[in-house]
Each structure stands twice: as structure tokens, then as C-alpha cells.
Backbone bond lengths (Angstrom), bond angles and torsions (degrees), N, CA, C in turn:
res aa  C-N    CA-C-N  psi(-1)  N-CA   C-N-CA  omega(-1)  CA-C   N-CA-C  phi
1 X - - - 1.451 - - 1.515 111.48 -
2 X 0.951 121.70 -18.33 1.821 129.14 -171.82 1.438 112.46 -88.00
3 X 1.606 108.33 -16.16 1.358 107.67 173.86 1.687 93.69 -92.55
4 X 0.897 131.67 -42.66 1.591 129.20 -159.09 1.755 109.58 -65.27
5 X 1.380 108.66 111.22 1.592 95.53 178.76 1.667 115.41 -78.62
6 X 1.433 94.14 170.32 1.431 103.08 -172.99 1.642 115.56 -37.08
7 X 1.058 128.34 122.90 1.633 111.92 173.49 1.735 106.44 120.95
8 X 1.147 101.77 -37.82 1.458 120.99 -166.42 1.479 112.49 -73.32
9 X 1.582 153.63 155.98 0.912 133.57 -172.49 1.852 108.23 -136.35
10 X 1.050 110.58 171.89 1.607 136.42 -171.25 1.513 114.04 -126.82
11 X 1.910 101.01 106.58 1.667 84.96 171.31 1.530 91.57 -124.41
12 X 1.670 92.19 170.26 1.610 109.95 173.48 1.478 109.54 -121.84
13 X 1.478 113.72 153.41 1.622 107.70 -162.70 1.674 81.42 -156.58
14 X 1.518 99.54 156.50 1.638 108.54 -170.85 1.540 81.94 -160.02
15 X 1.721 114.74 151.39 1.275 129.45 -176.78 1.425 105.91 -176.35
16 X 1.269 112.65 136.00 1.867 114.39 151.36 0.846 146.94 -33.93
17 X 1.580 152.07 63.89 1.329 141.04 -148.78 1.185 100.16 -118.68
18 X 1.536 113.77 105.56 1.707 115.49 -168.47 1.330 127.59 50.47
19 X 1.251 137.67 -107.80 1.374 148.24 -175.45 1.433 100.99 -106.48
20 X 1.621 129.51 -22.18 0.936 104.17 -177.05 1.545 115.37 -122.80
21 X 1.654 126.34 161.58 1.280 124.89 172.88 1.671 101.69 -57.20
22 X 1.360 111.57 161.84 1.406 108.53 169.27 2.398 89.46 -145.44
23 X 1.739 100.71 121.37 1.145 95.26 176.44 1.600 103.26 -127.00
24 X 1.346 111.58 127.16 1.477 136.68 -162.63 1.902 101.78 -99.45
25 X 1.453 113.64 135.41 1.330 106.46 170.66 1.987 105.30 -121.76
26 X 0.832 119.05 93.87 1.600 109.69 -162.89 1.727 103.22 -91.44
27 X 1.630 126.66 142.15 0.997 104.59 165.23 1.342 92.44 -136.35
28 X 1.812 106.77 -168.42 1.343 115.73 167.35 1.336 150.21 -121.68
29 X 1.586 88.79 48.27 1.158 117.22 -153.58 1.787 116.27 -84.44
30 X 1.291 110.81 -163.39 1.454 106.47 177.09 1.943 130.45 -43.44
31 X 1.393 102.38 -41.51 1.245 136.74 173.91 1.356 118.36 93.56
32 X 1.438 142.90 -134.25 1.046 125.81 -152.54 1.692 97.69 -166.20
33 X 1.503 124.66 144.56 1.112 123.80 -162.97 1.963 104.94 -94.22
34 X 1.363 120.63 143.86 1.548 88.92 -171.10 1.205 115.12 -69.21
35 X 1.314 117.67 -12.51 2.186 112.99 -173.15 1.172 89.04 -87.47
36 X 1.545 147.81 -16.23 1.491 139.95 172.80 1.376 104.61 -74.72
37 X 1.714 120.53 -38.00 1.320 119.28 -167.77 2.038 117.51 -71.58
38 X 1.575 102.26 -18.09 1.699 109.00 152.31 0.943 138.34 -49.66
39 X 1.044 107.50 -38.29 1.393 127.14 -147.90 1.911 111.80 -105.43
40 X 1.094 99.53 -27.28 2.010 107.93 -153.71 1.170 103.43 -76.57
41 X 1.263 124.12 2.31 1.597 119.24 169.54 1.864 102.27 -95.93
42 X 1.188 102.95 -7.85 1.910 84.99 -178.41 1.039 83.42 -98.80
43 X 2.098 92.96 170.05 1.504 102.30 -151.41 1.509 96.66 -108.45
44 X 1.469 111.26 161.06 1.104 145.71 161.14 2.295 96.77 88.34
45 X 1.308 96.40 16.52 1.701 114.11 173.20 1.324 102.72 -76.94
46 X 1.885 127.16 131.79 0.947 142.14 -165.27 1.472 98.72 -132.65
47 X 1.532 134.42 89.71 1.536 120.35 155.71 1.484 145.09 -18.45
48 X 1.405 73.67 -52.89 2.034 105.10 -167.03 1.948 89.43 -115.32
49 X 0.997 100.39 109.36 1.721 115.85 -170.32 1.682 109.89 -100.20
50 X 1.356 101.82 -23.49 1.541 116.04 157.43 1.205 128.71 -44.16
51 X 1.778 92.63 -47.95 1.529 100.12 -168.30 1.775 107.80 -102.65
52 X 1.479 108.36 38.54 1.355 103.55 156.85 1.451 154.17 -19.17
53 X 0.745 98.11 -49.53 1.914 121.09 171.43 1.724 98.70 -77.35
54 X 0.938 135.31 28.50 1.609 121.84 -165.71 2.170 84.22 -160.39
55 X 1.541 97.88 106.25 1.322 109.17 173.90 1.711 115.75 66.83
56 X 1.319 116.36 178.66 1.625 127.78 -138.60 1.978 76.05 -134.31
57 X 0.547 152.28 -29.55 1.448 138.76 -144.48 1.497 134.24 69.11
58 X 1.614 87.52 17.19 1.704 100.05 -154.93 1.634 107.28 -89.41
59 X 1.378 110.59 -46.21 1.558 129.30 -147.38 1.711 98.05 -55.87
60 X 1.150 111.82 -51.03 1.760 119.35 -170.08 1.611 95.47 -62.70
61 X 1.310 135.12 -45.58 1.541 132.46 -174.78 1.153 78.31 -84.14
62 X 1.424 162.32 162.80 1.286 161.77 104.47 2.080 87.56 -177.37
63 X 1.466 81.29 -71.09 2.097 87.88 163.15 1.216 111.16 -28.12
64 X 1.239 112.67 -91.78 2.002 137.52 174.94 1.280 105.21 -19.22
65 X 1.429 126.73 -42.56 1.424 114.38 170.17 1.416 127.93 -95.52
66 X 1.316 116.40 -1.15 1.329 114.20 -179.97 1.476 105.24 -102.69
67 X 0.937 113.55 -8.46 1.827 122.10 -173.27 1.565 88.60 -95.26
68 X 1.574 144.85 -61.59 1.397 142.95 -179.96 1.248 99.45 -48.89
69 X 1.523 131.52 -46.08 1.257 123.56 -178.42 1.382 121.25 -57.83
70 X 1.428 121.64 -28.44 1.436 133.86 -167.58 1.672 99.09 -103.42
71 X 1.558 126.75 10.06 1.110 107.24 175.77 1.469 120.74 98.80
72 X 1.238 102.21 -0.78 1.557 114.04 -171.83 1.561 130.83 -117.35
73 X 1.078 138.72 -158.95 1.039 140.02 161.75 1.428 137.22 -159.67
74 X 1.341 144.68 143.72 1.251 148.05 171.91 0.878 158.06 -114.23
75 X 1.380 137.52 106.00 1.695 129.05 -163.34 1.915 115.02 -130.46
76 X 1.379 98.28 180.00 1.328 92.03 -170.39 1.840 100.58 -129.07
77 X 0.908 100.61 145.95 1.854 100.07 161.91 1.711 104.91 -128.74
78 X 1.435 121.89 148.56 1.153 155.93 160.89 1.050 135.65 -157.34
79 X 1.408 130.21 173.59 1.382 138.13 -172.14 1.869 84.44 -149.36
80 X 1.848 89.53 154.93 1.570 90.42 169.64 1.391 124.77 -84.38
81 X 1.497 134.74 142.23 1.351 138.30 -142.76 1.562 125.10 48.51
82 X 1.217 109.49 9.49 1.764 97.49 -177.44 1.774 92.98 -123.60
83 X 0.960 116.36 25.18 1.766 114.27 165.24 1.292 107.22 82.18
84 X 1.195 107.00 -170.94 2.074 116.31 177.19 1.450 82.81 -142.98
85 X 1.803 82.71 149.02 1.616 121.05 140.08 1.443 136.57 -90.74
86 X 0.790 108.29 119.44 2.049 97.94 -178.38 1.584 102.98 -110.63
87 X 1.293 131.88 123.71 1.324 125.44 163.80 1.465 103.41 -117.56
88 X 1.170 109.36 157.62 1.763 125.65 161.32 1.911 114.36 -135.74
89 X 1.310 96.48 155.69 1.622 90.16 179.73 1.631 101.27 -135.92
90 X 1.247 91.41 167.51 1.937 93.28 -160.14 1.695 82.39 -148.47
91 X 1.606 110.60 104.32 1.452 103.89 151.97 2.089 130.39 -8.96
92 X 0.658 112.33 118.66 1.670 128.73 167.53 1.464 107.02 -25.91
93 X 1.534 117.02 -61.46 1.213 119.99 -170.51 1.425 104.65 -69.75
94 X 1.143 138.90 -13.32 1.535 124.09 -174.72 1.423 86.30 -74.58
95 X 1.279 125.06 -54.98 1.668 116.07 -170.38 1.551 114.33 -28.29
96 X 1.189 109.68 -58.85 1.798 125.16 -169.00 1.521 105.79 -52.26
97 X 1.331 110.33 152.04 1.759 120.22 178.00 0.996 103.53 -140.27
């Protein structure tokens, strides 16, 4: 939400893709540079270096390992000014109880 300016919007989308869930967060925000878009899952990695004072670099690596832990995986696509996508997928069977 901190990248998305005022006006701009945030959706969430979830679907079946084989065995596994696949859940997408798309926004429309600033977007993302592609040598930034390598990189933003290791930790303490900052894109936007401006905005220093705003987060640890942690949250995107913090994801990346709890989604590998569950069997899953995560990536992002963007372009600059046309927003990001983030999806992750989590095997089927974790769903079930």
C-alpha cells in the first residue's frame, strides 16, 4: 500500500493452478526497476533507497522463506510506473484439515 499513490488501487486474486494454490497481490503503484526486481526478496534489500526511513528490508525475505517452508514459492513481475504483481503458491494439501 505505501507504494500505491492516492487514487491508485490494490487487488487480490487466488486460483487453482494444478496442485497448487497460486495467490496474486497486483497493484498500481510506482512499479519496480528490473535490477531492483532480482534482488527484493534478499534481506535487508531496499529498491527505493530514498525512502529509507520507511521499513527494514526484511518483509519480502521474511515471505520467501515462509512460503519455501510451506512448499511453495514466490516471485514478482513489474515494469516502472505500471505497478507490481506478487504471487506465491502453497501446495493444495496444506489447504485441507
Amino acid at each position: 500500500m505505501k507504494f500505491t499513490p492516492s487514487g491508485g488501487s490494490i487487488a487480490v486474486a487466488a486460483r487453482l493452478d494444478g496442485e497448487a494454490v497460486a495467490v496474486s497481490v497486483a497493484d498500481t503503484g510506482v512499479g519496480i526497476q528490473q535490477d531492483d526486481l532480482e534482488r527484493i526478496f534478499e534481506r535487508f534489500y531496499k529498491a527505493d533507497r530514498s525512502r529509507s526511513g520507511q521499513g527494514t528490508g526484511l518483509g519480502l525475505a521474511i515471505v520467501r522463506h515462509i512460503v519455501r517452508l510451506h512448499g511453495g514459492r514466490v516471485w514478482a513481475e513489474s515494469s516502472p510506473g505500471a505497478g507490481a504483481t506478487f504471487t506465491f503458491t502453497l501446495p493444495v494439501g496444506l489447504a485441507r484439515t
